[in-house]
N, C-alpha and C positions, 0 to 999 in steps of 0.2 A: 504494500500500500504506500502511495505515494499523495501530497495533496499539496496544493500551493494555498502559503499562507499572506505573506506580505513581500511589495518591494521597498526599501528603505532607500529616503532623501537623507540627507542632512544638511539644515535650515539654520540661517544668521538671526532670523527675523520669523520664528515663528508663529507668531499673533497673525502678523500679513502673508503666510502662506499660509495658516488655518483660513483665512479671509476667503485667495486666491480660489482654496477647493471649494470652499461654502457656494462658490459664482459656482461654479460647474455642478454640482449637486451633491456635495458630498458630504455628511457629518462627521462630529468626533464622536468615536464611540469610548475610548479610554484613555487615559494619560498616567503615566510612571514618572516621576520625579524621584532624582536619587541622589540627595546632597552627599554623599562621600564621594559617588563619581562625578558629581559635577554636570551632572547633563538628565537630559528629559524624552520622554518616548511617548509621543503621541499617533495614536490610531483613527484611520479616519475611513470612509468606505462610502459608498451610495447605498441610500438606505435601502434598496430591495437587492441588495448584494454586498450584506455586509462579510461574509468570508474572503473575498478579495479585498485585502486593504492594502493601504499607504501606511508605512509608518514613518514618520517624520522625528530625526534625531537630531536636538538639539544641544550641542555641548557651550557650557554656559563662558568656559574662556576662551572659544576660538574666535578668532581674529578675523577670519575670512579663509575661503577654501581656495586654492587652485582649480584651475581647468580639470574640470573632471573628479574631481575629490569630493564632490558634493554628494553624487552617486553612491551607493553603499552596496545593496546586495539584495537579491531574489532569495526569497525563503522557502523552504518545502520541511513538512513534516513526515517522515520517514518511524514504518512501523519496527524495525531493527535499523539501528544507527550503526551497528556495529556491522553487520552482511552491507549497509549499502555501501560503508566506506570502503571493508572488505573488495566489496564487485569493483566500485572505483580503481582502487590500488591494484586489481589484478588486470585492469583497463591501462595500466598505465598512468592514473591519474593521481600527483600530489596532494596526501591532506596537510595541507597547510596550518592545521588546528583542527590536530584531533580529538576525539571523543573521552577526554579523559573522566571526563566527570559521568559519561553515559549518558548524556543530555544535547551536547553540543556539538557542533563538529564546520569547519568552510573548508569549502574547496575551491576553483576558479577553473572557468570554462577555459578552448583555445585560445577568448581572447581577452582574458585575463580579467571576464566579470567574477565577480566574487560569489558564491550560493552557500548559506547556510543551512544545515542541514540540523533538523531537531525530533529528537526521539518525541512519536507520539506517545501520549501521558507519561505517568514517572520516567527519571530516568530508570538506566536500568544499570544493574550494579559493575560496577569498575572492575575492567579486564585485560590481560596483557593480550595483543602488545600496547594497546592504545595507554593505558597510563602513564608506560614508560617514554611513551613518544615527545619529544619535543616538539613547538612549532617553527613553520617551515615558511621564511617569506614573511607576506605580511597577507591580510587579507581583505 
């Protein structure tokens, strides 16, 4: 099972891109505030499709993004996190942040988009090799 969750912006000015989607018809469904990391995670979606969402990341000391760094990453929830990194890596493909925790896991396409890959419900319990993995790149 595979299912798409969100694609992640990251926003200077998130009041006026909440604004920007509200024109196109989109609401907020939730928001995550995280004063230790400094930044904020807003959910937004059209209301008769709210499982495709936006999620808009706002980190509160950045400065402005470069070309392209604004973009973050396509999400998908994955029913074994560990078999799909598994099939990945036997594809050939780098996880660049792997699944240590059983929860989490990016990897990045040919052209170097980033996808997040996240265990549907709990994670599931920490296994080698992935715990001992380091990350690879950036993501």
């Amino acid at each position: 099972m595979i299912k798409y969750l969100h694609t992640m912006i990251r926003v200077s000015d998130p009041e006026a891109t909440i604004r920007f989607f509200e024109l196109l018809g989109l609401k907020e469904l939730r928001r995550y505030d995280n004063e230790a990391g400094r930044f904020s995670l807003i959910f937004l979606a059209a209301p008769d499709d709210e499982e495709a969402q936006i999620e808009l990341t706002y980190n509160w000391d950045e400065k402005g993004y470069g070309e392209g760094r604004n973009f973050g990453h396509v999400a998908y929830s994955v029913s074994n996190i560990y078999e799909v990194c598994q099939r990945l890596m036997d594809g050939g493909v780098t996880i660049n942040r792997p699944p240590r925790d059983g929860k989490m896991a990016f990897v990045r396409t040919p052209d170097n988009i980033s996808i997040e890959l996240l265990q549907a419900g709990p994670a599931l319990d920490p296994a080698e090799p992935w715990t001992s993995m380091s990350n690879i790149g950036t993501w």
